[in-house]
N, C-alpha and C positions, 0 to 999 in steps of 0.2 A: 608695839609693832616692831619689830625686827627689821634692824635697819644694815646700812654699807656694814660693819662689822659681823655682825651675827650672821647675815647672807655670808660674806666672802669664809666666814669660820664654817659655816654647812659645807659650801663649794668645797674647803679646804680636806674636808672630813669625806665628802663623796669621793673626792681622788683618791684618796686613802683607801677607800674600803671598796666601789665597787666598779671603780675604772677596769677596762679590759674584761667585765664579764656580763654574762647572757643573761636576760629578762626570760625564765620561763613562763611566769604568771602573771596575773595585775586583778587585783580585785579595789572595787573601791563602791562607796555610799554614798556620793556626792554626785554634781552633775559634770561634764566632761565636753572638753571641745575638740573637733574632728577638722582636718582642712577641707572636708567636703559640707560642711554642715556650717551652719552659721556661727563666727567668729565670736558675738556676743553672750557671756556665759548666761546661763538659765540657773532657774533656782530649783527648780524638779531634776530629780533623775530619769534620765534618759536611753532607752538599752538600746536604739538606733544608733547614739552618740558612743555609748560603751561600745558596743560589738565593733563599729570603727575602731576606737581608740587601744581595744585589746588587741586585732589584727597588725595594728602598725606596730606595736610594740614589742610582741613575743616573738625570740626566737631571733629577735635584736642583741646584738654586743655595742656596753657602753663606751664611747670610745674618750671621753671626759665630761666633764662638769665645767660651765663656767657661769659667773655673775654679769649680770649687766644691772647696772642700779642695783635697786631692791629684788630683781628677779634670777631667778637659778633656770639656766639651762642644762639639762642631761641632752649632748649631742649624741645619737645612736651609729650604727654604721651602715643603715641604713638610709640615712641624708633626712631621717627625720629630727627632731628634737623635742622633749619630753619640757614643757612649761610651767615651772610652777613658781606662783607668788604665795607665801607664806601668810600674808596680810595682817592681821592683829594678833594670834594667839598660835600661829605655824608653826611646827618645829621638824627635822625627820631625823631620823634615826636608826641603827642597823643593828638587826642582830636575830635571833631565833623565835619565830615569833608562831601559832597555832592559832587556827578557826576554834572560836568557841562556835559552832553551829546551832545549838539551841538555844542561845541570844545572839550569833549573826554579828559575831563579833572578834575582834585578835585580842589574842593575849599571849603575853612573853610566855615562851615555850617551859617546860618543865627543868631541861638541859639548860636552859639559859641562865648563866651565872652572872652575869652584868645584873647587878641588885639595882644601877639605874636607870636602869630598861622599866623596873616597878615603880618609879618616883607616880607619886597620883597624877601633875601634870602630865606624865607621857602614859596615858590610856587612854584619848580619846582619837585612837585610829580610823580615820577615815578611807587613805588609801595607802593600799599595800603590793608592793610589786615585788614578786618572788626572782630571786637570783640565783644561779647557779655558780656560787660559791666557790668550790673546785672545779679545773676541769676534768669533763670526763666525770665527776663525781656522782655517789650515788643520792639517794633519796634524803640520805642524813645529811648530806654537806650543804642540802638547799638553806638560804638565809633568807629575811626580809627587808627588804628598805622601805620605812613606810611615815606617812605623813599621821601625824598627832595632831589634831585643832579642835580646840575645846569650845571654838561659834563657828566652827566648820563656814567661815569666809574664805579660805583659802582657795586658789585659783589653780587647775589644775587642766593642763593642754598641750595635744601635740602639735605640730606646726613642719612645716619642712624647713631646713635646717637654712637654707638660702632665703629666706624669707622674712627671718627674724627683725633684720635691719627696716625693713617697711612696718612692722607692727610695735615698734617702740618709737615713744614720742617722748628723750631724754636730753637731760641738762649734757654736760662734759662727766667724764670720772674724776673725783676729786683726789687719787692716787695716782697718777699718771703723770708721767713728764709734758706730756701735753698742756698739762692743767697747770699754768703760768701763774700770775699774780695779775698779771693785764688781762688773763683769761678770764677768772674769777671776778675781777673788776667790772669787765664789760658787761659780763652773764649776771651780773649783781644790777647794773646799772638799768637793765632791761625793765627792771619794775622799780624806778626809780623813786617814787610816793606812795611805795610800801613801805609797809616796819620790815626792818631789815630778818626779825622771827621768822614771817610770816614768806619772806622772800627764800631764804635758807629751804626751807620744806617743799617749795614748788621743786619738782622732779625734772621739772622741764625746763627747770636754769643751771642746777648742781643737780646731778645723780647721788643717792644715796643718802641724804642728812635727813634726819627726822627728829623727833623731841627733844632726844635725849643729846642726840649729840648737839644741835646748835644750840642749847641752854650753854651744853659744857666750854664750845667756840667760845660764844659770846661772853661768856666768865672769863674766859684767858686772854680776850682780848679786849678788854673794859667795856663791852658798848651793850646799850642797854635793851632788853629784846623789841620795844618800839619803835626805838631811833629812827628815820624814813633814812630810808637809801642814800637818797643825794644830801642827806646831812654827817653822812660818815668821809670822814679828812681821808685822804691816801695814806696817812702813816697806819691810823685805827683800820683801813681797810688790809693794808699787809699786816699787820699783826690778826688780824680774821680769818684772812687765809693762810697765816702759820698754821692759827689754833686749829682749823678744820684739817690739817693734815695731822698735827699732833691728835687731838681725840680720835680721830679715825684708826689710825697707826695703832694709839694705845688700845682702843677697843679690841681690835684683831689679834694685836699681843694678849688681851688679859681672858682672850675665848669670846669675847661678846657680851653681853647686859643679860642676868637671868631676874634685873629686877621683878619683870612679872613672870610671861609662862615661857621662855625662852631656853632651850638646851639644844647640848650641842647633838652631833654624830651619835655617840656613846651613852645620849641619855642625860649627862652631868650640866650641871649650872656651871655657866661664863661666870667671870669674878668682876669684872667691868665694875657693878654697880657699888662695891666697896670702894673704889675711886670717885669716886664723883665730888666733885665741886660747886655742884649749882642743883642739879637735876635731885627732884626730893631733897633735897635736904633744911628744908623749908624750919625759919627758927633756931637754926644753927648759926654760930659765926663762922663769915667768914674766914677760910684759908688763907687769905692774905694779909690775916692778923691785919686788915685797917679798921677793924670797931664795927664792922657793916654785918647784919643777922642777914639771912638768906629769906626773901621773899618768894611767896606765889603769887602771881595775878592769871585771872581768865583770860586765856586766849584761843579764841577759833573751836571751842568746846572743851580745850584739855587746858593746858597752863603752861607758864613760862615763870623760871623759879631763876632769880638773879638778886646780888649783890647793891642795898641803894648806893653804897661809898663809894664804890668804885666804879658804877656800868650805871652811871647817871641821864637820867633823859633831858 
């Protein structure tokens, strides 16, 4: 799942490409949420839902992109904003893209020179919103911005743009001068006889950490992903919240994780997952050259992959 890095590297890539310009189209095969229509997504598609969702949208100029968590905002200038959660297998991406019409389907235009645009991960487009490119421009200069998910889970809604702050139920942002060491501490301590893993992931204590990065935290900061909360010291807790700003940091410098289906704006795989320290690398020694092979154990359906030598329970 695409986590704090990979979202802020999309956010990073939507400014880039299609800040300051107009929405003429929106096609999409999924189901869609309306602020007039009930808030909880469906799993049918819905063309009550759509015909709202294309109205608010076209003929809109994007005025930015921002992340909150794991979630991507497209604010419009219209005082709407465009919602989407990526969720396991999301990606989006720009570029020139064509209806196959007799399968009901996009595919990268003929024009389209970006050979990343054809990676097999980025062809299971589900929604596509046509841009106008240039301005004033003609027929040719239209582009696509369009979402890729290959278990089409991805969350996709408009919302008014004041409103946002009432439908997200989030931790602190772990980037943020806000986000202290007492900050991190308290919002830690809130689930205090939990495994500190399992605490990392709740969204609603940290914004943004998910698998990959609290494996890589908790490697950098010796503690082992069971530990319960109120048995981590204040020193091991500031070195946690180093590490969590370190792997974050690193992740957004290195593009984001394309361990699994993950690419950026452009189509291209993040390099993230050649750094890793803990995450996958299961049977390897450790990096800290102290003798320790990198383990998995089951946790909460997926796994937690740490160091016995050094991140001891």
């Amino acid at each position: 799942m695409p986590e704090l890095p990979e979202v802020q590297t999309t956010v990073n890539g939507l400014n880039k490409t299609v800040k300051g310009k107009k929405i003429v189209d929106v096609w999409t095969d999924i189901a869609v949420e309306t602020p007039s229509l009930p808030h909880h997504f469906t799993s049918t598609k819905s063309t009550k839902f759509f015909n709202e969702f294309k109205k608010l949208i076209v003929g809109a100029t994007i005025v930015k992109a921002e992340r909150r968590a794991k979630n991507i905002f497209i604010h419009l200038d219209n005082k709407q904003s465009i919602w989407i959660h990526m969720k396991m297998t999301g990606h989006m991406m720009y570029g020139s893209y064509e209806l196959d019409k007799k399968n009901n389907q996009w595919v990268p235009a003929a024009t389209e020179r970006n050979a990343a645009l054809r990676d097999p991960y980025n062809r299971y487009l589900h929604t596509v919103f046509t841009i106008q490119d240039k301005p004033f421009g003609s027929a040719q200069d239209l582009r696509q911005l369009v979402l890729s998910d290959v278990r089409k889970f991805a969350k996709v809604t408009i919302l008014p743009t004041d409103t946002i702050d009432n439908e997200l139920d989030i931790g602190p942002e772990p980037l943020t001068k806000e986000f202290t060491l007492d900050v991190c501490t308290s919002q830690l301590l809130k689930r205090s006889n939990r495994a500190i893993k399992e605490v990392l992931l709740d969204q609603k204590i940290i914004s943004g950490i998910g698998n990959i990065y609290s494996d890589e935290a908790l490697w950098l900061a010796g503690i082992h992903p069971l530990r319960l909360v109120k048995d981590i010291t204040p020193a091991e807790m500031k070195l946690l919240y180093e590490g969590i700003k370190v792997v974050l940091e690193k992740g957004i410098d290195f593009g984001g994780d394309s361990t699994s289906d993950y690419r950026d704006i452009n189509g291209e795989r993040g390099k993230f997952q050649a750094a890793h320290n803990a995450y996958r690398m299961t049977g390897k020694p450790c990096k800290k050259n102290d003798g320790g092979i990198i383990e998995r154990i089951p946790f909460s359906g997926r796994g937690a992959h740490f160091c016995p030598a050094h991140q001891m329970l």
